[in-house]
C-alpha positions as CSV (number, residue, x, y, z in Angstrom):
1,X,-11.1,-26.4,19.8
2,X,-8.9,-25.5,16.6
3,X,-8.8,-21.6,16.1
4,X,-8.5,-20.2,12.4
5,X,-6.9,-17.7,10.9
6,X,-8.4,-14.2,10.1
7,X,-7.6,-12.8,6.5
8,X,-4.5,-11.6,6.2
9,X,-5.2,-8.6,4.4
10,X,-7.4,-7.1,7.0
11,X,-4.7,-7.9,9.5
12,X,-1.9,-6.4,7.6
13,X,-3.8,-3.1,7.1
14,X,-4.6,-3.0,10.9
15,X,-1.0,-3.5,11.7
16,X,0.0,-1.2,9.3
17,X,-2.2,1.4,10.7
18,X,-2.3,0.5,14.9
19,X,0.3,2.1,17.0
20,X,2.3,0.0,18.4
21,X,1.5,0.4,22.1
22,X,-1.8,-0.7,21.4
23,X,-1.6,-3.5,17.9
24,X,-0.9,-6.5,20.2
25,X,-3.8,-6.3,22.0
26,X,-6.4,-4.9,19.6
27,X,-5.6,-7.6,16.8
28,X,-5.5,-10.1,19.7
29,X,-8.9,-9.2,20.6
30,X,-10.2,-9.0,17.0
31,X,-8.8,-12.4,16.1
32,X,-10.0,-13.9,19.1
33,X,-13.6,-12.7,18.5
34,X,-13.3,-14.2,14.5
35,X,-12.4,-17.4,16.3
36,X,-15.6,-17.0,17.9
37,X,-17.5,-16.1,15.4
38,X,-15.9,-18.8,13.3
39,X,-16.9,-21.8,15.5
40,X,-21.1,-20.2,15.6
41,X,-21.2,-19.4,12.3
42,X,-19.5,-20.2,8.9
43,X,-15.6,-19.0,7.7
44,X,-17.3,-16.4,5.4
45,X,-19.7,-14.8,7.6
46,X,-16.9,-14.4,9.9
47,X,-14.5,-12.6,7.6
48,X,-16.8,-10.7,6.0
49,X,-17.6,-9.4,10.0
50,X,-13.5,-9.1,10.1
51,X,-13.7,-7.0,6.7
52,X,-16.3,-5.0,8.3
53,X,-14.5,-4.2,11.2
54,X,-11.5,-3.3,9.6
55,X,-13.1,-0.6,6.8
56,X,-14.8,1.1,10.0
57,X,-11.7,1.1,11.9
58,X,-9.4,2.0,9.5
59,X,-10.0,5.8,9.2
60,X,-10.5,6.4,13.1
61,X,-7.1,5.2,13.6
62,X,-5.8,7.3,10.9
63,X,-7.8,10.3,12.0
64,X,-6.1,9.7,15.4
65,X,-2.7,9.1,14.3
66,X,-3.1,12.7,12.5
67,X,-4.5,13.6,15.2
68,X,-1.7,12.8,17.8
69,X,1.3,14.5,15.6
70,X,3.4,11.4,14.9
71,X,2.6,12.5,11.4
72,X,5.5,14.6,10.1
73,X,7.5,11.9,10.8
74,X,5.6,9.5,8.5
75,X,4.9,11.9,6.0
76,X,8.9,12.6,5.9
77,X,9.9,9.2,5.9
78,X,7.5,9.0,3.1
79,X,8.2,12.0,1.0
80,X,12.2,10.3,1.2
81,X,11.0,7.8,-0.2
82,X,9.3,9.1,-2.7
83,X,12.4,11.3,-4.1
84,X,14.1,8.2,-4.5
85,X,11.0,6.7,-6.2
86,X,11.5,9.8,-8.4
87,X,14.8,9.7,-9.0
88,X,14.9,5.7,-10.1
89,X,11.8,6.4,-12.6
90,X,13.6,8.7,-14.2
91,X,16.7,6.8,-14.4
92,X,14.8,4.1,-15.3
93,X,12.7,6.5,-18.6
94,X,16.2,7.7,-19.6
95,X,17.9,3.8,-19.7
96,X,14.3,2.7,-21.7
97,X,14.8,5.5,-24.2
98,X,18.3,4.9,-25.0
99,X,18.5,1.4,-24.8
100,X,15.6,0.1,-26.1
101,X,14.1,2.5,-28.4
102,X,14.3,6.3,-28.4
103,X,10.4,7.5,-28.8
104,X,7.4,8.7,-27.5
105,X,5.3,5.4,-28.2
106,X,8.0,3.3,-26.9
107,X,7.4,5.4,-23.3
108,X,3.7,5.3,-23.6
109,X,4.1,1.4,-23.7
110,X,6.9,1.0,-21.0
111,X,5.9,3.8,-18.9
112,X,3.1,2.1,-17.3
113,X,5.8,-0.8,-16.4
114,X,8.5,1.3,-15.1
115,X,5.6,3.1,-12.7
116,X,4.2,0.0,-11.0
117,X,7.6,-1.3,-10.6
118,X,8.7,1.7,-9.4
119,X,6.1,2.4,-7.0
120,X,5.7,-1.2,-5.9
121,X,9.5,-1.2,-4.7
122,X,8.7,2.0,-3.5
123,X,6.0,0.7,-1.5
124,X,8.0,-2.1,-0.2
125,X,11.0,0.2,1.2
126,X,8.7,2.3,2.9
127,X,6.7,0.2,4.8
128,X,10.6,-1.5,5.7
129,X,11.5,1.7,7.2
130,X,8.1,3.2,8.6
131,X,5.3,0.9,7.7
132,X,3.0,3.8,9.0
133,X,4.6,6.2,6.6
134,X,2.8,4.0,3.5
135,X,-0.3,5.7,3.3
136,X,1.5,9.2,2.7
137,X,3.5,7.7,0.1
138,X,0.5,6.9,-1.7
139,X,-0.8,10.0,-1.4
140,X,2.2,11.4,-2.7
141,X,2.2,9.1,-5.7
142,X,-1.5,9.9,-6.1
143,X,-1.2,14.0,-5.8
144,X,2.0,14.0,-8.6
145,X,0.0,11.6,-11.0
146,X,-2.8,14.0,-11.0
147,X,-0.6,16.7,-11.3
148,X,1.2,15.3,-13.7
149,X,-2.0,14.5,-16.0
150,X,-3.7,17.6,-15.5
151,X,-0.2,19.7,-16.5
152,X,-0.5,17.1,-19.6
153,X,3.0,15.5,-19.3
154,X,2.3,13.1,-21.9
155,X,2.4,15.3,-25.1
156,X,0.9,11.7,-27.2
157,X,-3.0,10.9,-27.2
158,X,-3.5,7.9,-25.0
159,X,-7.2,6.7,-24.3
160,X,-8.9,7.9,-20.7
161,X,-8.2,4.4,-19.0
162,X,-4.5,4.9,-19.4
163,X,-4.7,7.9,-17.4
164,X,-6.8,6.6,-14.9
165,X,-4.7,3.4,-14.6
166,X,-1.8,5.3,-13.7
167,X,-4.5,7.4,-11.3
168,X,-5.7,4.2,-9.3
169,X,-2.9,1.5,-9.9
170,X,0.2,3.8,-8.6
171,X,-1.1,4.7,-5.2
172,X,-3.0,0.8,-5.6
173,X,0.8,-0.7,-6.0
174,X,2.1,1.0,-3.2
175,X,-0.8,-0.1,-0.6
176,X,-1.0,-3.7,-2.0
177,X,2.5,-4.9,-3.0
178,X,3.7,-4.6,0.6
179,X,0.8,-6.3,2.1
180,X,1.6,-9.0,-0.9
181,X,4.5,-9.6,0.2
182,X,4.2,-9.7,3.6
183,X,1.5,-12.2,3.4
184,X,4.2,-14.5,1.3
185,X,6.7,-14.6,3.9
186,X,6.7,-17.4,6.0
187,X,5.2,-17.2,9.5
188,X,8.5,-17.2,11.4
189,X,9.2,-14.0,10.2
190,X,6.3,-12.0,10.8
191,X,6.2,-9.6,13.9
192,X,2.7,-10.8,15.2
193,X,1.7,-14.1,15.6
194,X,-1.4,-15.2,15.0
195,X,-2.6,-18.4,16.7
């Protein structure tokens, strides 16, 4: 009997959120049920059941891990992070205004680009260091965006799907662009097995 593999999304998240006294043997369990499932029914009722049960235990475990006060630590880790996210996007504004073209419609174009870059790699170090610590960097980058547009930082008129692009794609970049690339590395490297 040939057992399949689970989407890797949904595992990723569920790594990224489990602690690690228990992750072993809750994804164990959860991939060995979608094995299950996979040989009774088909590949997509089965993932969609693996979806499923990731959205509905995704904010339990994060409402325990609050809960238990490992917290600080992640939020610290993340708010670290975050200053050096800071810190490179403005370095990053300043080199784009006097190399390229000093102007405000040459930051409204590029800024978008320097912020998903920025918070993707920001993304990426923190879930290196703390991979816990990921959601409170994208609630960081989520709290200064709004911030940010409701102090009306950007002086130029821009239409309301570039605001909201920054709103939903900052936090988005930091969440996904980890998962991304963990799911491109090859199988060797990753920390749990799936088999």
């Amino acid at each position: 009997m040939k057992s399949s593999s689970p989407p890797r999304v949904p595992c990723w998240l569920l790594e990224f959120v489990l602690p690690v006294s228990y992750r072993r043997e809750m994804l164990g369990d959860l991939i060995e049920e979608y094995n299950l499932r996979t040989h009774s029914s088909s590949a997509l009722k089965s993932s969609l059941w693996f979806w499923g049960q990731t959205c509905r235990s995704v904010p339990s475990i994060l409402w325990s891990l609050l809960r238990n006060g490992d917290w600080f630590t992640r939020l610290m880790t993340a708010f670290g992070v975050f200053l050096a996210m800071v810190i490179l996007r403005c370095s990053a504004g300043a080199a784009v205004s006097k190399l390229i073209a000093p102007g405000e419609i040459t930051q409204v174009v590029l800024a978008p680009i320097v912020s998903l870059v920025t918070t993707a790699i920001g993304g990426c170090v923190v879930a290196r260091i703390r991979r816990e610590a990921t959601v409170f960097l994208a609630l960081l980058v989520l709290v200064s965006v709004a911030v940010l547009i409701a102090i009306k930082i950007c002086t130029t008129p821009v239409p309301w799907w570039y605001e909201f692009g920054f709103l939903t794609l900052g936090p988005a970049s930091v969440l996904v662009t980890p998962a991304v690339v963990w799911s491109l590395r090859p199988p060797a490297k990753r920390v749990v097995e799936y088999k």
